[in-house]
C-alpha positions as CSV (number, residue, x, y, z in Angstrom):
1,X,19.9,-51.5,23.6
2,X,23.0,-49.0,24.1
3,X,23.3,-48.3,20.2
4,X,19.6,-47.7,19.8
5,X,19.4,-44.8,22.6
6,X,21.0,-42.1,20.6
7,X,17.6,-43.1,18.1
8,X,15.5,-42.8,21.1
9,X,16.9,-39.5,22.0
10,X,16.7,-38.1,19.2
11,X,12.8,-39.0,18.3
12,X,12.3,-37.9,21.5
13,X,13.3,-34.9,20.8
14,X,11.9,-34.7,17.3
15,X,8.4,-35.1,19.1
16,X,9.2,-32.4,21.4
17,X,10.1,-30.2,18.7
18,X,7.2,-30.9,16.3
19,X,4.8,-30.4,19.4
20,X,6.3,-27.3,20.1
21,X,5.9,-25.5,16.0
22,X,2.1,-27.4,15.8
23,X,1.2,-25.2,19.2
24,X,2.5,-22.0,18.2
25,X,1.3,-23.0,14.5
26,X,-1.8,-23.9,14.6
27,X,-2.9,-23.6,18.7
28,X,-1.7,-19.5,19.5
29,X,-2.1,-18.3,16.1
30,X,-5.5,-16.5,16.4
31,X,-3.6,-14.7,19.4
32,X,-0.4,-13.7,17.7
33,X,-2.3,-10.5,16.2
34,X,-2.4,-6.8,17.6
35,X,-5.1,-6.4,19.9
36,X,-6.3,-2.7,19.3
37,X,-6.2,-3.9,15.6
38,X,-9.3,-2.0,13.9
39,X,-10.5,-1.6,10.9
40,X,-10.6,1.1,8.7
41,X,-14.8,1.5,8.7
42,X,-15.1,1.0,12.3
43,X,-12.2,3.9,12.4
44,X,-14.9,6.2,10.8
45,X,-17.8,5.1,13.0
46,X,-15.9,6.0,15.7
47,X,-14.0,9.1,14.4
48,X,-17.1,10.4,13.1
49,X,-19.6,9.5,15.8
50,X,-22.1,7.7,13.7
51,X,-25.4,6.9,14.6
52,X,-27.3,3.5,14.0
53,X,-28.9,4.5,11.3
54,X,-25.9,6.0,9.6
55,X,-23.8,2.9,10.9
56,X,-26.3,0.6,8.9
57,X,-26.0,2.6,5.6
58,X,-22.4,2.7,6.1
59,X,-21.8,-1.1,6.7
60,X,-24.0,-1.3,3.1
61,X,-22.1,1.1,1.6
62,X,-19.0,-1.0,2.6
63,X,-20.2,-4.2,1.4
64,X,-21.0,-2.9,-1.7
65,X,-17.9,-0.5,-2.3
66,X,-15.7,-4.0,-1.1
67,X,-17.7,-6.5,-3.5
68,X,-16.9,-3.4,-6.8
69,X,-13.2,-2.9,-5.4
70,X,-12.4,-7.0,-5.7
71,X,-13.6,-7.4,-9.1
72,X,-11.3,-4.9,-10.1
73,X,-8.3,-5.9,-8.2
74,X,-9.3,-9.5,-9.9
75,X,-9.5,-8.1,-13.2
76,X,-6.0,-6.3,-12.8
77,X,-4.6,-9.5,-11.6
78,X,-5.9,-10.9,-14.7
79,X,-4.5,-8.9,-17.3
80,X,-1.0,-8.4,-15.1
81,X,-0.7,-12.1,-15.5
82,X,-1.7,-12.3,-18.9
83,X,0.9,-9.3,-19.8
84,X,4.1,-11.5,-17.9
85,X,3.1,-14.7,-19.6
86,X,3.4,-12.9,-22.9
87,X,7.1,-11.9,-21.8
88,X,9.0,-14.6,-23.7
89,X,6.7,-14.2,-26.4
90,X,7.7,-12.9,-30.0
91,X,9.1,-8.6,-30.1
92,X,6.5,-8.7,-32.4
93,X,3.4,-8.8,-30.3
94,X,4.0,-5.5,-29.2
95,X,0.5,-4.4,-30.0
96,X,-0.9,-7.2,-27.9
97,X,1.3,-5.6,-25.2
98,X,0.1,-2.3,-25.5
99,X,-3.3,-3.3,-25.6
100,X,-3.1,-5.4,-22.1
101,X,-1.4,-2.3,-20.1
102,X,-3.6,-0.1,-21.3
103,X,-6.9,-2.0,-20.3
104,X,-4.9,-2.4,-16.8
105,X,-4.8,1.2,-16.8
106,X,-8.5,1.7,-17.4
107,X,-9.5,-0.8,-15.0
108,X,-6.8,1.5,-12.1
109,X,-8.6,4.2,-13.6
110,X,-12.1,2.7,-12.5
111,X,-10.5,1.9,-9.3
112,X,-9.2,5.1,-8.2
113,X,-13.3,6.3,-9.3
114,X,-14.6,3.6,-7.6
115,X,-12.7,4.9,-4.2
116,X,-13.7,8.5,-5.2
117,X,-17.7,7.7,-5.4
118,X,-17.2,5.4,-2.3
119,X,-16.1,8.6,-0.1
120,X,-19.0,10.8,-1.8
121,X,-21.9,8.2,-0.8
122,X,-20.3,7.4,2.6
123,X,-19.5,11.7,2.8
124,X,-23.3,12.2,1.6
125,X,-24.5,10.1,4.9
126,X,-23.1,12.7,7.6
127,X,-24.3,15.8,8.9
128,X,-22.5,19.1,8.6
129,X,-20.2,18.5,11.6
130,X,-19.3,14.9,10.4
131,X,-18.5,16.4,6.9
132,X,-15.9,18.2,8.1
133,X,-14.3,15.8,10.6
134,X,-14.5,13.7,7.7
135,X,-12.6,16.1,5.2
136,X,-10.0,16.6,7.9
137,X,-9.6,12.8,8.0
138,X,-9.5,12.2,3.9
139,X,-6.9,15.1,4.4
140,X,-5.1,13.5,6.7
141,X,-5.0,10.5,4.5
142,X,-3.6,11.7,1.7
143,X,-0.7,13.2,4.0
144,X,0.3,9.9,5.1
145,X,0.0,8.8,1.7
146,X,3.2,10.6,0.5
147,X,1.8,13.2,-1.7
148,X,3.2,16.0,-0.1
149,X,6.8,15.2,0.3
150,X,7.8,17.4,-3.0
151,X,9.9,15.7,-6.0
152,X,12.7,13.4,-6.4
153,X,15.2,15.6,-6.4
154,X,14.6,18.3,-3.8
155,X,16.4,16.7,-0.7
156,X,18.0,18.4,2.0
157,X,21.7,20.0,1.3
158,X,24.0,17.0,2.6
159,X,21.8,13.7,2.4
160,X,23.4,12.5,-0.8
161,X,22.7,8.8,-0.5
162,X,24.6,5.7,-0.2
163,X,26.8,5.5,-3.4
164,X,27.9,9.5,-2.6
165,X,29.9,9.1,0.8
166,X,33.4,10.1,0.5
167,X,32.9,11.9,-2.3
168,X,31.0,15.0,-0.8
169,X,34.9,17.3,-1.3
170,X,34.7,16.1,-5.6
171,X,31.1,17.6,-6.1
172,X,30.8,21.3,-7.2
173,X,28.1,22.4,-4.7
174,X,24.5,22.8,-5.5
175,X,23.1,24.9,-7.8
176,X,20.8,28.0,-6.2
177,X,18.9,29.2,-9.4
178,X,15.3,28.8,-9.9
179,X,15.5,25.9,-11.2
180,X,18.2,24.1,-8.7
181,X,19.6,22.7,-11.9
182,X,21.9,26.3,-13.3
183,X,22.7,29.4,-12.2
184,X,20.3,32.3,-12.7
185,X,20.5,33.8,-16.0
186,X,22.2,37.0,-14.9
187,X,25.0,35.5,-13.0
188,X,26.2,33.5,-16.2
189,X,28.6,35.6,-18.6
């Protein structure tokens, strides 16, 4: 009995364990999400102050816009798969290559329109004061997005990155021209 209590103990506590992960696996895991969670359509019946009728049309037009946006992400997923299986294939199936990224291109292409019509229909179902709420929010948007951060290369003087520090006394400072890549053309000789 003595040399079979370590056993005990430990499927003791094995149980205990396993009881434990199956609760918070299975048991707490509808509650382990954020609470004021929404989505992004009931963001614009409320931003926008739909009314039922609108909300209806709206809830169609999200259905629909949803069911055309997953057959393109499917067909996307398609062709990206079929272009990495081809990647031990022969260089000479280059053409085969080209042909896949461009048809994944198109079908981006017909995403991006896809999103573009989308926001028309769903713009074409407000009223004039909605419209612009609605502009300001696609605005918005398209901040958060990153599109107006500038280029690459126009970062603040001193924030040189990772591989840079310790080096900042070696580096001629930064060029002022126009271009931030020479000196204006006067100032050469």
């Amino acid at each position: 009995m003595k040399n079979k209590l370590p056993l005990y103990l430990l499927l003791f506590f094995l149980i205990i364990v396993n009881a434990f992960f199956l609760y918070n696996y299975l048991g707490a895991g509808d509650q382990g999400g954020p609470k004021d969670q929404i989505r992004p359509g009931d963001f614009l019946v409320k931003e926008l102050g739909l009314d039922a009728t609108q909300q209806a049309a709206f809830r169609t037009l999200g259905r629909e816009h949803h069911r055309k946006m997953r057959g393109l992400l499917d067909d996307i997923k398609e062709l990206k798969d079929a272009l990495f299986k081809g990647l031990s294939d022969d260089p000479s199936h280059q053409v085969n290559v080209d042909s896949i990224v461009h048809l994944i291109g198109e079908k981006e292409a017909a995403k991006d329109l896809e999103v573009f019509r989308h926001f028309k229909k769903v713009q074409a179902l407000c009223n004039a004061k909605q419209k612009e709420k609605f502009a300001k929010i696609i605005e918005d948007g398209l901040r958060v997005g990153g599109r107006d951060q500038g280029p690459r290369g126009a970062r603040p003087e001193g924030e040189r990155g990772p591989r840079s520090k310790g080096f900042e006394d070696n580096r001629p400072p930064r060029p002022n021209g126009p271009n931030a890549n020479r000196p204006p053309p006067a100032a050469r000789e």
